[in-house]
N, C-alpha and C positions, 0 to 999 in steps of 0.2 A: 367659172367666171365670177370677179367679186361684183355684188351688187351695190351697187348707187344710191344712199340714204340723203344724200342731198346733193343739190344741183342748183347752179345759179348761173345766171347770164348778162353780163350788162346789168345789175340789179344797181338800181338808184333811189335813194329817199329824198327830197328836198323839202324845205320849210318857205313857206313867204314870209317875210320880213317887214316890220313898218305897218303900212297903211294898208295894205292887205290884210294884213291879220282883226280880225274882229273880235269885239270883245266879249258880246252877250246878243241873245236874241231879237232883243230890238235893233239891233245895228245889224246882225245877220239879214231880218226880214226888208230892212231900211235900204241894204245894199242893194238885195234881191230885184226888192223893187224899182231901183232907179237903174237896173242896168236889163236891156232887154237880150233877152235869150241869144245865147252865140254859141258855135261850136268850141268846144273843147281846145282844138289847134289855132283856132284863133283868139281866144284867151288866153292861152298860153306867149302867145307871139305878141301881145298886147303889153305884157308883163315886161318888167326890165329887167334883167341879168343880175342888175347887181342887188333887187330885192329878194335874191334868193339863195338859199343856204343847202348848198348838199350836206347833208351830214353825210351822205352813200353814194359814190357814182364809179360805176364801168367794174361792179365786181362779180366777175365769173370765176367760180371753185368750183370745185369736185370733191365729193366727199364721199369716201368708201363706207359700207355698212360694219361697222365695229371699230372704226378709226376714233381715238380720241384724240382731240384739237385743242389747242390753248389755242386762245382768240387774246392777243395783247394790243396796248398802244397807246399814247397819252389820253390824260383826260378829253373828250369832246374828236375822239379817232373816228368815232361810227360802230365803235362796238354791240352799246348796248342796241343801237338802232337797228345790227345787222339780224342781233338774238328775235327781236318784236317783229321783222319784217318774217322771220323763218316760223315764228310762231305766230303769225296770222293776227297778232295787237295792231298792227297798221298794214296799210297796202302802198307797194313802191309808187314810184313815179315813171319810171322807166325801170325796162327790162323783166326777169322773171327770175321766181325761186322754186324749186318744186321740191316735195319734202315726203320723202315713199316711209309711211311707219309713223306709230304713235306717237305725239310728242308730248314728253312732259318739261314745264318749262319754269324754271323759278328767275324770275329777273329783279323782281322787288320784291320786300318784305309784303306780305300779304298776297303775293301776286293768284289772283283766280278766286278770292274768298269771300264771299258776302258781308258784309260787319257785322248784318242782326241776325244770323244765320249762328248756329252754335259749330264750335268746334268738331262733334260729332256729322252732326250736317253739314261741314264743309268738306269734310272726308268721302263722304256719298258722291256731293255734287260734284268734285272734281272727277271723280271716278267714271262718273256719268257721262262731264264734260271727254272723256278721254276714250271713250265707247267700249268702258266693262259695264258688265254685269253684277246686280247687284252681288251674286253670290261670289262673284271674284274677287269683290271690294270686303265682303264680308270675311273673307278667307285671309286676307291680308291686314284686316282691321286692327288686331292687337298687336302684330309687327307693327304699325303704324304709330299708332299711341305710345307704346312704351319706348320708340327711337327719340320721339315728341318729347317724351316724358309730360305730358300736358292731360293726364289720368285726371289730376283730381277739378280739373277746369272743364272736362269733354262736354257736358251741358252749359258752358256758358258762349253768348254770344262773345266770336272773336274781336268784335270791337273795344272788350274790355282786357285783350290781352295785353302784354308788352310788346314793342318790338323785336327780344329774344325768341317767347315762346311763338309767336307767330311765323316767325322764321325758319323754327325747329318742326313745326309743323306742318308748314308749306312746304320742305326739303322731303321731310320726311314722307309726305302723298309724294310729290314728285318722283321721288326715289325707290317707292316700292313697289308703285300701282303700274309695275311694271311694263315704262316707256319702253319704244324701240329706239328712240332718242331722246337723249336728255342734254337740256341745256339749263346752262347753271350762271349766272351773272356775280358781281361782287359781293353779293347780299349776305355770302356765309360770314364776311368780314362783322355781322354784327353781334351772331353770337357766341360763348364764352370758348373757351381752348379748346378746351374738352369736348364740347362740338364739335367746335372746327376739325377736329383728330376724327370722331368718331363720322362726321362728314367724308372728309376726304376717303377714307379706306370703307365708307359704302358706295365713293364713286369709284374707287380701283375695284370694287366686286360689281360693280354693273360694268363696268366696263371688260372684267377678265369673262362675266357672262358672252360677249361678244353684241355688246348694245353699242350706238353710237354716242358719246358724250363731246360738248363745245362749253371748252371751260373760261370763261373771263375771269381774268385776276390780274392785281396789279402783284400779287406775291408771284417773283417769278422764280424763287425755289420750288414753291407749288408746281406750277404749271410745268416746270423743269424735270418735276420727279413723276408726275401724273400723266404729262402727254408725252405723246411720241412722236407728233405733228404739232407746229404752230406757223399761226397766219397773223402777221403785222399789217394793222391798219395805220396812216397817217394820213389826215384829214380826208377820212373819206374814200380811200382808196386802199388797194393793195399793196404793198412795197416789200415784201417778202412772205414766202411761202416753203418754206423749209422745214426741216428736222426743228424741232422746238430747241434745241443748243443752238442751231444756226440763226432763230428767229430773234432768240433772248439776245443773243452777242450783236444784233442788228439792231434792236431796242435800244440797248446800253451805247449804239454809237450815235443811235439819233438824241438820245438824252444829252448825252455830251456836246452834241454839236449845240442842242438849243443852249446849254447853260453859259456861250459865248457868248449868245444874244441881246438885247436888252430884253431884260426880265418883263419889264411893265409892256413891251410886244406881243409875247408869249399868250397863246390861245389855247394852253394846253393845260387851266388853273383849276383848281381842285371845284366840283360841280357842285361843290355847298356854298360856295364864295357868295355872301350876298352882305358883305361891308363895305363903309364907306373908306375904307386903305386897303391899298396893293402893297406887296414884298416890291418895293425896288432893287434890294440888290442884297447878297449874303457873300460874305467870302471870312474865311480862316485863316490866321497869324499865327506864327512861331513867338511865343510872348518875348524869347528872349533874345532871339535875333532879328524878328518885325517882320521876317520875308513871308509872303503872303502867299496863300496857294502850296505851299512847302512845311511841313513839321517835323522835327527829328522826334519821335517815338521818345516818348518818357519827357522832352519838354512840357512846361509849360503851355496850353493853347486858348485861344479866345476865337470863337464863333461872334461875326455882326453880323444881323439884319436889320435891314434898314427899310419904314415901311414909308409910305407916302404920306400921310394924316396923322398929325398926332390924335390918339385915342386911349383916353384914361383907362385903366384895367384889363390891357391889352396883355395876353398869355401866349408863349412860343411854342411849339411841339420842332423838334430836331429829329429827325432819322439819320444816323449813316450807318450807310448802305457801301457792301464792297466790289469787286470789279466784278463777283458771279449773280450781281442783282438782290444778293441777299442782305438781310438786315444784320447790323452787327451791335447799334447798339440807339435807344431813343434816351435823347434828353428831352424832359417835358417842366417850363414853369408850374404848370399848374400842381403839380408833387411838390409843391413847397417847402423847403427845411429852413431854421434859422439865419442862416447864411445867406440869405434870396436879399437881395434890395430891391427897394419898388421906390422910386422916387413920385415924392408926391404932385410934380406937376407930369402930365402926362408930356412924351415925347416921339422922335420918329426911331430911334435907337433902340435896339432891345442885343444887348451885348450876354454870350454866358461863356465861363472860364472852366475851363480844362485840365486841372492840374494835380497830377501830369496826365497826358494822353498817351494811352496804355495798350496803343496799335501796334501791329505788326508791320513791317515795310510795305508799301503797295499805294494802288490810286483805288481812292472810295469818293463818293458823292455825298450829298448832303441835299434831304428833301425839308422843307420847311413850310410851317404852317402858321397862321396868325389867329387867334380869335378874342374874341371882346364876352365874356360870359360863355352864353350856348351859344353863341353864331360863332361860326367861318366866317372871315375877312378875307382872307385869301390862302391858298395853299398851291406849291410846285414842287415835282418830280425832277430832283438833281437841278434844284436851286446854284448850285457849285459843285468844282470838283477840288480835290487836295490830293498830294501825294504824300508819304511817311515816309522819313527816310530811316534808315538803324540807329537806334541810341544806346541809350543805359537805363534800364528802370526797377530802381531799389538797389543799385548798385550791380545787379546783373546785365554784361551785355545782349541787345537783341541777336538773334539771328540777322544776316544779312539778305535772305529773302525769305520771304513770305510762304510757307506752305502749307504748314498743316495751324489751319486757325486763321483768327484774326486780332484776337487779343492776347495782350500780354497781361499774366498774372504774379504781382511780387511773392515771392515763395523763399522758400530755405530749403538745405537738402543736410539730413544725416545720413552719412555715409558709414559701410566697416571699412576697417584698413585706415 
């Protein structure tokens, strides 16, 4: 009989919104005291509907012992909230989760660490936090540190790390202070390749251990090749529960549907967003026949987006992405060449030229990002979508469908005969 490593019922988070929400202690105690003691259900019923925010409602799963899970869904789905609810960082509002086995949980950079505690000492305490024994931690300690690579820093307080090595070393307790479940959030996104590689293939070895792992990523080749299960959240809720192919291709149709919408609607914007302009609108031309939404491969192409504010020293990030969620290729402002124009009064336009686009036949999307320096102004998940149709590029015809690849590369062939 398989056993049950996690179980959820009706599980719901909510937030109060507005005037509910308090800001510091004196307003806490302020509130306290002008309102006189009530029961819980009748504070509740006091409240209005609409100052309140499910990030999580009505989700019951089942999750076997050794099953690994991609947990997918736009930004602000309930993902991260469903990880902290199963790892005891907050308590629901409604319903239950019950979680049989150790958990080790990386959801943020630093996630479980003291700052004036040293690196050495953060390795203990989690360990402690996770109910080993010193000599078990100790047995593990150098597997720890050398995954880290964080050796020649182990005595200094983690407050003075980066958010790389804090990363690296939060994964790596997590990873080896051997959970019976491991959950893992977006957070590996921060540090280098090389990580991330040697990441993922210590969660296929905890995972072929027969551990349970719940993996969130917006990389859904990841999640494609790691899990054998995935669970779509959208706004809070469940909306598919399938084979992780079946969950991704459900993903990819709810992206499409939003990128019909009006964009500045859209609740689904990158969670760093804290500028004063939104993306209003992004769509793709055929330079040389203007048809929009449509390119013939080896054309000519121009990417617009269009933001709300004009903002001086505003920088673009581009992703496309193709019809299996994977990335094919980023254009980023900020990589600079001679060629870039930046006109000197700031505007809402940020146009970039394509020439030629070097696709293979098929429909790809397009995620787009704005920011002003270090901040995010806004950012979305299949801002647009475009098709390629077969052209010519360097004078070789494309294929007529798309198969193996996505890009086309201008080449030459010597041939005998």
């Amino acid at each position: 009989m398989t056993e049950i490593a996690i179980q959820t019922h009706e599980l719901g988070k909510s937030y109060q919104l507005g005037l509910h929400q308090t800001g510091n202690l004196r307003e806490t105690l302020s509130a306290a005291a002008r309102r006189p003691l009530q029961t819980l259900g009748r504070r509740r019923a006091a409240r209005k509907e609409t100052d309140t925010l499910w990030a999580l409602r009505d989700v019951s799963i089942t999750i076997a012992d050794g099953e690994v899970v991609g947990l997918i869904g736009h930004n602000g789905a309930g993902k991260s909230t469903f990880l902290k609810l199963l790892s005891r960082i907050t308590a629901p509002n409604a319903g239950w989760a019950e979680v049989t086995g150790r958990v080790g949980s990386l959801l943020e950079v630093g996630t479980g660490f003291h700052p004036e505690l040293t690196g050495r000492e953060n390795i203990y305490l989690n360990g402690a936090i996770l109910g080993m024994r010193r000599a078990e931690i100790r047995r593990r300690f150098d597997e720890i540190v050398e995954f880290a690579e964080v050796g020649r820093f182990l005595d200094t307080p983690v407050k003075r790390y980066s958010s790389g090595m804090s990363v690296r070393l939060a994964f790596a307790v997590a990873a080896h202070l051997e959970p019976e479940i491991l959950l893992v959030d977006e957070v590996l996104s921060v540090g280098d390749a090389t990580f991330q590689r040697r990441s993922l293939a210590k969660m296929n070895e905890v995972a072929r251990e027969g551990r349970t792992v719940i993996f969130v990523s917006h990389n859904l080749g990841t999640i494609r090749s790691l899990c054998e299960r995935g669970i779509l959240l959208e706004r809070g809720t469940v909306v598919a529960d399938a084979p992780a192919g079946e969950a991704i291709e459900k993903y990819l149709q709810l992206l499409e549907r939003a990128a019909s919408d009006d964009l500045l609607e859209r609740s689904d914007r990158d969670s760093r967003s804290q500028g004063d302009t939104r993306i209003r609108a992004v769509s793709i031309a055929d330079v040389a026949s203007g048809q929009r939404d449509v390119v013939v491969g080896g054309h000519p192409a121009k990417i617009s987006v269009e933001v709300t504010e004009p903002i001086a020293g505003l920088d673009c990030r581009l992703l496309i992405v193709n019809s299996l969620g994977l990335a094919v290729t980023r254009l980023d402002s900020e990589v600079s060449a001679p060629v870039d124009v930046r006109d000197p009064a700031p505007g809402t336009t940020i146009e970039c030229e394509i020439d030629p686009l070097p696709l293979m036949p098929g429909r790809y999307r397009i995620d787009a990002r704005v920011n002003s320096g270090d901040q995010v102004q806004d950012g979305l998940d299949g801002a647009a979508y475009f098709d390629v149709e077969p052209g010519i590029l360097g004078e070789r015809p494309m294929h007529t469908v798309s198969g193996d690849g996505d890009v086309v590369v201008p080449h030459t062939w010597r041939l005998p005969g």
